[in-house]
C-alpha positions, 0 to 999 in steps of 0.5 A: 747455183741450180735451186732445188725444187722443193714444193709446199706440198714436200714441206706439209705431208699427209702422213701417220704419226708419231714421226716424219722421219722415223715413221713416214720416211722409212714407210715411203723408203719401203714403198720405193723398194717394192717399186723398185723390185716391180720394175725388175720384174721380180716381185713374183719370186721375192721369198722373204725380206729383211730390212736393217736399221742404222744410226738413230732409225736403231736407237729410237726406232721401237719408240717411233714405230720404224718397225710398224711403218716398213711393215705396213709399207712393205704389206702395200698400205699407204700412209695416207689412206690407211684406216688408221684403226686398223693397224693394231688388227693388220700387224696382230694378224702378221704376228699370228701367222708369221706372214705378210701379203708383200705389196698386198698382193702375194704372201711371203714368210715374215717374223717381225723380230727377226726380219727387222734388225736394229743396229744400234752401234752402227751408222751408215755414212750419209745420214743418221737414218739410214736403213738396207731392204734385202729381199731374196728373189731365189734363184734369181737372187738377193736384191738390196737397196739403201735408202735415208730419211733425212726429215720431213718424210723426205727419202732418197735412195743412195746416190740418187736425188732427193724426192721433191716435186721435180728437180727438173722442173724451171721455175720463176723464182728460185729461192735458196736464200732468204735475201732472194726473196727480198730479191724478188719482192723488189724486182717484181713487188710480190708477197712471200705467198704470191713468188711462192704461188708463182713457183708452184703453179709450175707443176699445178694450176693455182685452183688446185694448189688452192684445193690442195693447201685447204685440205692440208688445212681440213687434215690439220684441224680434223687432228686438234679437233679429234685430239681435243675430244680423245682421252686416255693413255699414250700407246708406249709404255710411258703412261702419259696421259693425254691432257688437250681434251680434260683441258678442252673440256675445262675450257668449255666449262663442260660443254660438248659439240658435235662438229668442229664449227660449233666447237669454234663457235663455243670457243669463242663464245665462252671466254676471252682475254691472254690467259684464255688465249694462251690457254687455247693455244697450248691445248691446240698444239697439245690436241695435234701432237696427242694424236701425232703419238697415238699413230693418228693421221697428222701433217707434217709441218716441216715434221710430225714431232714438230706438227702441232706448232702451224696448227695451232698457230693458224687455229689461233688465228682463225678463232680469235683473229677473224681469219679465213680460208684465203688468210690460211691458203697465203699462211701456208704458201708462208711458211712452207717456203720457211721451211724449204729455206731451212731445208736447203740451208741447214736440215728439217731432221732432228737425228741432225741437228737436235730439236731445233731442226723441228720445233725452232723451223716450225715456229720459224715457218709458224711467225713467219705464216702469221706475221704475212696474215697479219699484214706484215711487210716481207722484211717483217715476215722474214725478221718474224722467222729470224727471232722464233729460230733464233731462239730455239738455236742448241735445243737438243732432241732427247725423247724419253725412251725413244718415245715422241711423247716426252718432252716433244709434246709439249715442246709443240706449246712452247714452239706456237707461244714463241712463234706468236710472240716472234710475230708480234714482236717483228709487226712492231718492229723496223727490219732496217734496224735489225742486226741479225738476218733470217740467212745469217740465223738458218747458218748458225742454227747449222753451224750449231747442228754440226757442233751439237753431240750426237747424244742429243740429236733423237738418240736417247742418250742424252739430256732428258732421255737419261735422266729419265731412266725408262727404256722401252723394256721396261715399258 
């Protein structure tokens, strides 16, 4: 079997919130269909573009800003660069004058409500999340291409490969399986971080993957620091009121600062014991998924519902563990190849497998991170990683009005608790007398992904969604 290549930094994106597959996945679709279009060289005669949303992209796409994405995607903005506070201006400007500047370069006709159609009753065959760019190129005629977001802001065009660092690309270590990094370790004696390491150093040099992580890192802190200072109401229509800063602040006994060192340092310096630590914990992953659904710049970890979990966690780590920057560089290299594992074996989108496939991976990818910090074996790593699925196997994805707000924010809390606690557990642990392995749960977890009903994988038809009667109608 040919491994795929999947690299850390396909697993932790810089993107927008609030999802990595409704919102991330269908801006980089429309990016790959403007280059696409370059490459027959007819940009120049494009007239107009429509583009057609399938399956869950239809259902839940208003509450996840697909709309939003493909329009900046298709006006040449990028994901991780944009200035996030200029969205509501850019797309106020489209609606006034029923245009966009197509690739930022030329000015075709666009009326966001009718040139993007949600086909709610029906999917397209591969994937849940499927959407079909149309652009009318007039004499030369209409271009189309297909394309799905299958998690993670990961996107492949029909009948082509998945977009990962380099398919092609032999690297040392090949990993699809759990066992094969057990493998590995017993052939050669290395860590989870180190094999992984190995294998990324096949596309850059080990200084700027360690450049690279750490500003992956910067991203995450930079969204619980911001979530931890931003108050007010959750864009939407749902009224949800945001609770990390008010918590922040209770914490702090209404303290401030001015920078996220000396936040760190008041934290540590105004309480101790569980129920503080506990306390913090929450409020880190409710500061990153806050941001996450106030169209912020998040990181997706595998997800960006799933973003607050790694954050948190590593926060947790870094303020009341003592650890440093080379403790989260190994952290990362951890979970991301976790999260390529669950990839591989079963899915990262919660359109297929329900919210296990986000917040169970990330707290897998989370227990595992943390458990290789806290000077875990590789079994234990592997073991940590194992119970945090294992218990998030069936959680259905059922986002009240479309919206990645309720329950997914605090689903984030719960998703860090349970990987700290995995962690744990596995540290105190002998692996040799586990019973289930890390392989036997990512089947299951699948297995349970193919049984769940489809009204619970991030349709709104299901669970708390309906008994929450709010549609974004009526928002």
């Amino acid at each position: 079997m040919t491994s795929e290549r999947i690299s850390v930094f396909d697993i932790f994106k810089i993107g927008i919130g609030p999802s990595s597959s409704h919102t991330l996945g269908p801006w980089r679709a429309a990016q790959q269909f403007l280059e696409f279009v370059k490459s027959e060289n007819l940009l120049p005669k494009v007239q107009s573009v429509t583009v057609h949303l399938y399956g869950s992209l239809a259902k839940t796409g208003k509450g996840h800003g697909t709309d939003i994405a493909v329009i900046l995607g298709l006006s040449g903005y990028d994901p991780v660069t944009i200035e996030t506070a200029s969205i509501d201006r850019i797309l106020a400007e489209m609606a006034s004058s029923e245009s966009m500047m197509l690739h930022g370069e030329m000015q075709i006709r666009f009326n966001r409500s009718k040139d993007i159609e949600f086909h709610k009753q029906e999917s397209l065959p591969f994937h849940p999340n499927g959407l079909i760019f149309f652009a009318d190129c007039g004499l030369s005629g209409l271009v189309t291409q297909t394309y799905y977001s299958i998690g993670g802001g990961f996107v492949i065009q029909e009948n082509n490969e998945v977009e990962t660092a380099d398919a092609r690309c032999a690297i040392p270590y090949p990993v699809d399986y759990a066992s094969d990094l057990l493998k590995w370790h017993h052939s050669c004696g290395k860590q989870i971080w180190e094999i992984v390491l190995e294998n990324e150093k096949q596309w850059k040099d080990e200084a700027l993957i360690r450049k690279d992580l750490l500003n992956i890192w910067r991203v995450m802190q930079d969204s619980i620091f911001h979530g931890c200072q931003n108050r007010g109401i959750l864009p939407g229509g749902l009224n949800v009121q945001r609770r990390a800063a008010a918590l922040n602040q209770k914490l702090l006994k209404g303290q401030s600062c001015s920078g996220c060192d000396e936040w760190i340092a008041l934290i540590q310096s105004n309480g101790s014991g569980f129920n503080y630590t506990l306390d913090w914990v929450s409020c880190f992953a409710l500061a990153v998924n806050e941001e996450n659904a106030s169209y912020s710049r998040v990181v997706t970890a595998p997800t960006n519902g799933a973003a607050g979990v790694i954050p948190a966690v590593i926060q947790f780590y870094v303020t009341f563990c003592g650890g440093t920057e080379e403790d989260v560089f190994r952290f990362l290299l951890t979970a991301g190849e976790i999260g390529s594992i669950f990839k591989k074996g079963a899915t990262i989108s919660a359109a297929m497998g329900g919210c296990q496939a986000e917040i169970g991976v990330s707290s897998a990818m989370a227990a595992a991170g943390l458990a290789q910090v806290s000077g875990g074996t590789v079994e234990q790593c592997l073991m940590a990683a194992e119970i945090a699925m294992e218990h998030h196997l069936g959680l259905t994805c059922d986002p009240v009005a479309g919206l990645v707000q309720i329950p997914c924010i605090e689903r984030n809390t719960m998703g860090a608790i349970k990987a700290i606690t995995a962690s744990q557990l596995a540290l105190q642990s002998n692996p040799e007398n586990a019973k289930v392995s890390l392989d036997n749960v990512v089947k299951t977890m699948w297995q349970t992904a193919l049984d769940m009903n489809t009204r619970y994988k991030e349709t709104s038809e299901g669970g708390l969604a309906v008994n929450i009667p709010i549609s974004l109608s009526e928002c």
